[in-house]
C-alpha positions as CSV (number, residue, x, y, z in Angstrom):
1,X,31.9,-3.8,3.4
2,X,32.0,-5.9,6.2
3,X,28.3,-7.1,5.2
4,X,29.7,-8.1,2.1
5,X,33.1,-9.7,2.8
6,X,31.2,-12.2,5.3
7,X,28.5,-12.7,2.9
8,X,31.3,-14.2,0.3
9,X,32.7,-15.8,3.2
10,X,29.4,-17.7,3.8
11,X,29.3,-18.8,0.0
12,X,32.9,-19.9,-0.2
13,X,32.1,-22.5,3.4
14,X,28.5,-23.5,1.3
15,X,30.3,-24.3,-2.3
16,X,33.2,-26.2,-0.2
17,X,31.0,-27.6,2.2
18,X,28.8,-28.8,-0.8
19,X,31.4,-30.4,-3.1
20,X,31.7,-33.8,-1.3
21,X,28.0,-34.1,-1.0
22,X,27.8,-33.3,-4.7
23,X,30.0,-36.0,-5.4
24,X,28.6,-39.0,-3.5
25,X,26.8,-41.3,-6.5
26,X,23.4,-41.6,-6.7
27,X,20.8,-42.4,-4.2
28,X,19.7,-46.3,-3.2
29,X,16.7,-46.0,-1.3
30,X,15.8,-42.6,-1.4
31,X,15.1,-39.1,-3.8
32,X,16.0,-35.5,-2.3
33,X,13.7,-32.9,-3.1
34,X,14.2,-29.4,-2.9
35,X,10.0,-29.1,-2.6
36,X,10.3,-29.0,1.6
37,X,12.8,-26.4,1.5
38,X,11.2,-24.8,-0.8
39,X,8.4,-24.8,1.1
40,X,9.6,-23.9,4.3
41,X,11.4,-20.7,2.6
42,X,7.7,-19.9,1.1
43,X,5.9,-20.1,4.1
44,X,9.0,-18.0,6.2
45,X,8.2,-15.6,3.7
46,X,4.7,-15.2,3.7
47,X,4.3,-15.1,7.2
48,X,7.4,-12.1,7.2
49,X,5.1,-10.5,4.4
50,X,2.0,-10.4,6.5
51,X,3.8,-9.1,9.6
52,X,4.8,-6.2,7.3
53,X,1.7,-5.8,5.4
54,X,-0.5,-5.9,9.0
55,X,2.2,-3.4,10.2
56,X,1.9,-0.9,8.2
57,X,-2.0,-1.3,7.5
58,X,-2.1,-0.5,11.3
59,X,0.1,2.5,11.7
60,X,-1.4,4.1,8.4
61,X,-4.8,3.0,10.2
62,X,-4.0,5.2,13.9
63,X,-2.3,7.8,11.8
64,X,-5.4,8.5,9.7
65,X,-7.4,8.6,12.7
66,X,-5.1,10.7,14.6
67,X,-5.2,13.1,12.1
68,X,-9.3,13.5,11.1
69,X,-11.1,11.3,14.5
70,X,-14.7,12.0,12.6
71,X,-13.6,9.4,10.2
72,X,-12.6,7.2,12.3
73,X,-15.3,4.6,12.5
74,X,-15.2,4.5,8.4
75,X,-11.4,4.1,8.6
76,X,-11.3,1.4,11.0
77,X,-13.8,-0.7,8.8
78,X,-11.3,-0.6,6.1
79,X,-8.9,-1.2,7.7
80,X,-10.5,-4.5,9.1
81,X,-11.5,-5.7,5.5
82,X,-8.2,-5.1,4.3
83,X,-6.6,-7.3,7.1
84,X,-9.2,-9.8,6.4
85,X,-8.3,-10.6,3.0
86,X,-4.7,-10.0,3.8
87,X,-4.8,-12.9,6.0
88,X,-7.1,-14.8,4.2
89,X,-4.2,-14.8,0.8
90,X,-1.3,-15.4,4.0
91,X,-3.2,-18.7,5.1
92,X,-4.0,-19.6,1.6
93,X,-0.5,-19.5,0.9
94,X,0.6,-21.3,4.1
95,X,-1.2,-24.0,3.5
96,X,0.0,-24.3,-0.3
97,X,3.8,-24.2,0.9
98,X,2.4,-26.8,3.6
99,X,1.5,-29.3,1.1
100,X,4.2,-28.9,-1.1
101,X,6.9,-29.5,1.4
102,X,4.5,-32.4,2.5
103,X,4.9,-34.2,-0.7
104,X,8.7,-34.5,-0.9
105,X,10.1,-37.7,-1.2
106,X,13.2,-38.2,0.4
């Protein structure tokens, strides 16, 4: 309850905090774009993903070996291509929220 009592807080400070920024007329010189923050919030995201996804590729990994060792050497390779291309789609979409918060015009 207390999660959710500061969490209304939070919004009530934002829409306040908001209003007289909301209300200034339009901009002279320059555009805001909501593409950088975007991006930044995509690639925070991704690279929480990946952590998770590594993490629990790994302890399904030692777990699997723990409980059959013969297999190990055929489990391990799995698990290597599977981190691979996991990494390989993280990067990919690193680079995409990279570019897009590149090319917002402020």
């Amino acid at each position: 309850m207390k999660l959710v009592k500061l969490a209304c807080l939070a919004l009530l400070v934002l829409f306040f905090g908001a209003t007289p920024l909301l209300a200034q007329g339009p901009p002279t010189t320059s555009v805001f774009s909501g593409a950088a923050v975007g991006g930044g919030l995509g690639m925070a995201l991704t690279i929480i993903g990946a952590g998770y996804g590594l993490g629990r590729i790994g302890s399904a990994a030692v777990e699997a070996m723990a409980r059959q060792p013969e297999v190990a050497p055929r489990i391990q390779t799995a698990m290597l291509i599977v981190a691979a291309m996991l990494e390989g789609a993280t990067l990919a979409s690193v680079i995409f929220c990279f570019i897009l918060s590149n090319a917002a015009k402020w």
